[in-house]
C-alpha positions as CSV (number, residue, x, y, z in Angstrom):
1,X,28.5,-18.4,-16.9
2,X,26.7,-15.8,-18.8
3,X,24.3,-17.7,-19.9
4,X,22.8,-19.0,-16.5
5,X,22.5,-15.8,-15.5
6,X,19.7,-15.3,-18.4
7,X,18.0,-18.4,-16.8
8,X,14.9,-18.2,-14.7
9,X,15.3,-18.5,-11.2
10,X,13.7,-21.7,-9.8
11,X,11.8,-21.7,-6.7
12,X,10.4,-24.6,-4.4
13,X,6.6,-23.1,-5.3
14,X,4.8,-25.1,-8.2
15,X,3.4,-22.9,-10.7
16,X,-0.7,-24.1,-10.7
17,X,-2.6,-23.7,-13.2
18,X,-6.2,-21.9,-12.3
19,X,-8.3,-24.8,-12.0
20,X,-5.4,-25.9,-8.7
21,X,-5.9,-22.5,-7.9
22,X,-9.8,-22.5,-7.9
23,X,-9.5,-26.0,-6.4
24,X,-6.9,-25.2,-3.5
25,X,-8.5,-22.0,-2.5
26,X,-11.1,-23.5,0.7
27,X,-7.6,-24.6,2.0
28,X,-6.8,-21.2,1.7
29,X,-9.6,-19.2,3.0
30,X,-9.4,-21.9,5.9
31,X,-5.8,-21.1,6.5
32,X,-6.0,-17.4,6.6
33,X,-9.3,-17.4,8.6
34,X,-7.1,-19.4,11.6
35,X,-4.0,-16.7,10.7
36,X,-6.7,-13.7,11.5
37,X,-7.7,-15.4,14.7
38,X,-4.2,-14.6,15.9
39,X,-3.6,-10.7,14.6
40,X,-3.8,-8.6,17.7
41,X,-6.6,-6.1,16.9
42,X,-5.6,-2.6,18.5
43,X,-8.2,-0.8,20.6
44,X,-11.2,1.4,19.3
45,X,-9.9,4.6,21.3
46,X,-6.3,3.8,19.2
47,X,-7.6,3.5,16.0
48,X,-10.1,6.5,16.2
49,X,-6.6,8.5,17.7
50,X,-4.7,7.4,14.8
51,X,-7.3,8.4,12.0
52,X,-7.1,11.9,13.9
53,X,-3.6,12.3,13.6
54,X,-3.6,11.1,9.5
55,X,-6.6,13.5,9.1
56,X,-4.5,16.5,10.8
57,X,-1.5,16.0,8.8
58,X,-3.5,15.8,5.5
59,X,-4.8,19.1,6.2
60,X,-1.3,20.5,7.0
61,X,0.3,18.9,4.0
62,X,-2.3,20.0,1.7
63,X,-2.3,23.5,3.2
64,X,1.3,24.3,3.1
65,X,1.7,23.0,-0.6
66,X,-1.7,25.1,-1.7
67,X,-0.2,28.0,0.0
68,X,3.2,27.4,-2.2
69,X,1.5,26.6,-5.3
70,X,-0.2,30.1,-4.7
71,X,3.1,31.9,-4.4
72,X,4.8,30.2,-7.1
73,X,1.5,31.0,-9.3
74,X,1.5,34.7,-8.6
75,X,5.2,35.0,-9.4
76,X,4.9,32.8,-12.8
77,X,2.0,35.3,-13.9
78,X,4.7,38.4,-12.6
79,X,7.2,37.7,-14.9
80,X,5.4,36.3,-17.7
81,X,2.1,38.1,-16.9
């Protein structure tokens, strides 16, 4: 029992070698190309909102932990000054 723990797990998915790979991969591009036709895309105004938000938190995230850094710095050089 032990030891077909220690064996590799098959999966359905041939392993290719790269010249498959290199050979398969118009299928591919073809195949995700029709998958990207069918993502639903939000809207400008969204997306621009969304980078807003991300930028403000960055800036509030960044600000509280310079502003502790700077405490804990100042009492480091205190005690061992």
């Amino acid at each position: 029992m032990a030891a077909n723990s220690k064996t590799k797990a098959k999966t359905d998915i041939p392993e290719l070698n790269i010249f498959e790979k290199i050979k398969n991969f118009p299928e591919f591009y073809k195949e995700a190309k029709e998958e990207l036709k069918k993502v639903v895309w939000p809207e400008k105004k969204v997306v621009i909102n969304a980078t807003w938000v991300v930028i403000l938190i960055v800036i509030i995230v960044s600000s509280v932990l310079g502003i502790v850094d700077l405490i804990y710095t100042n009492i480091i050089k205190a005690i061992f000054g």
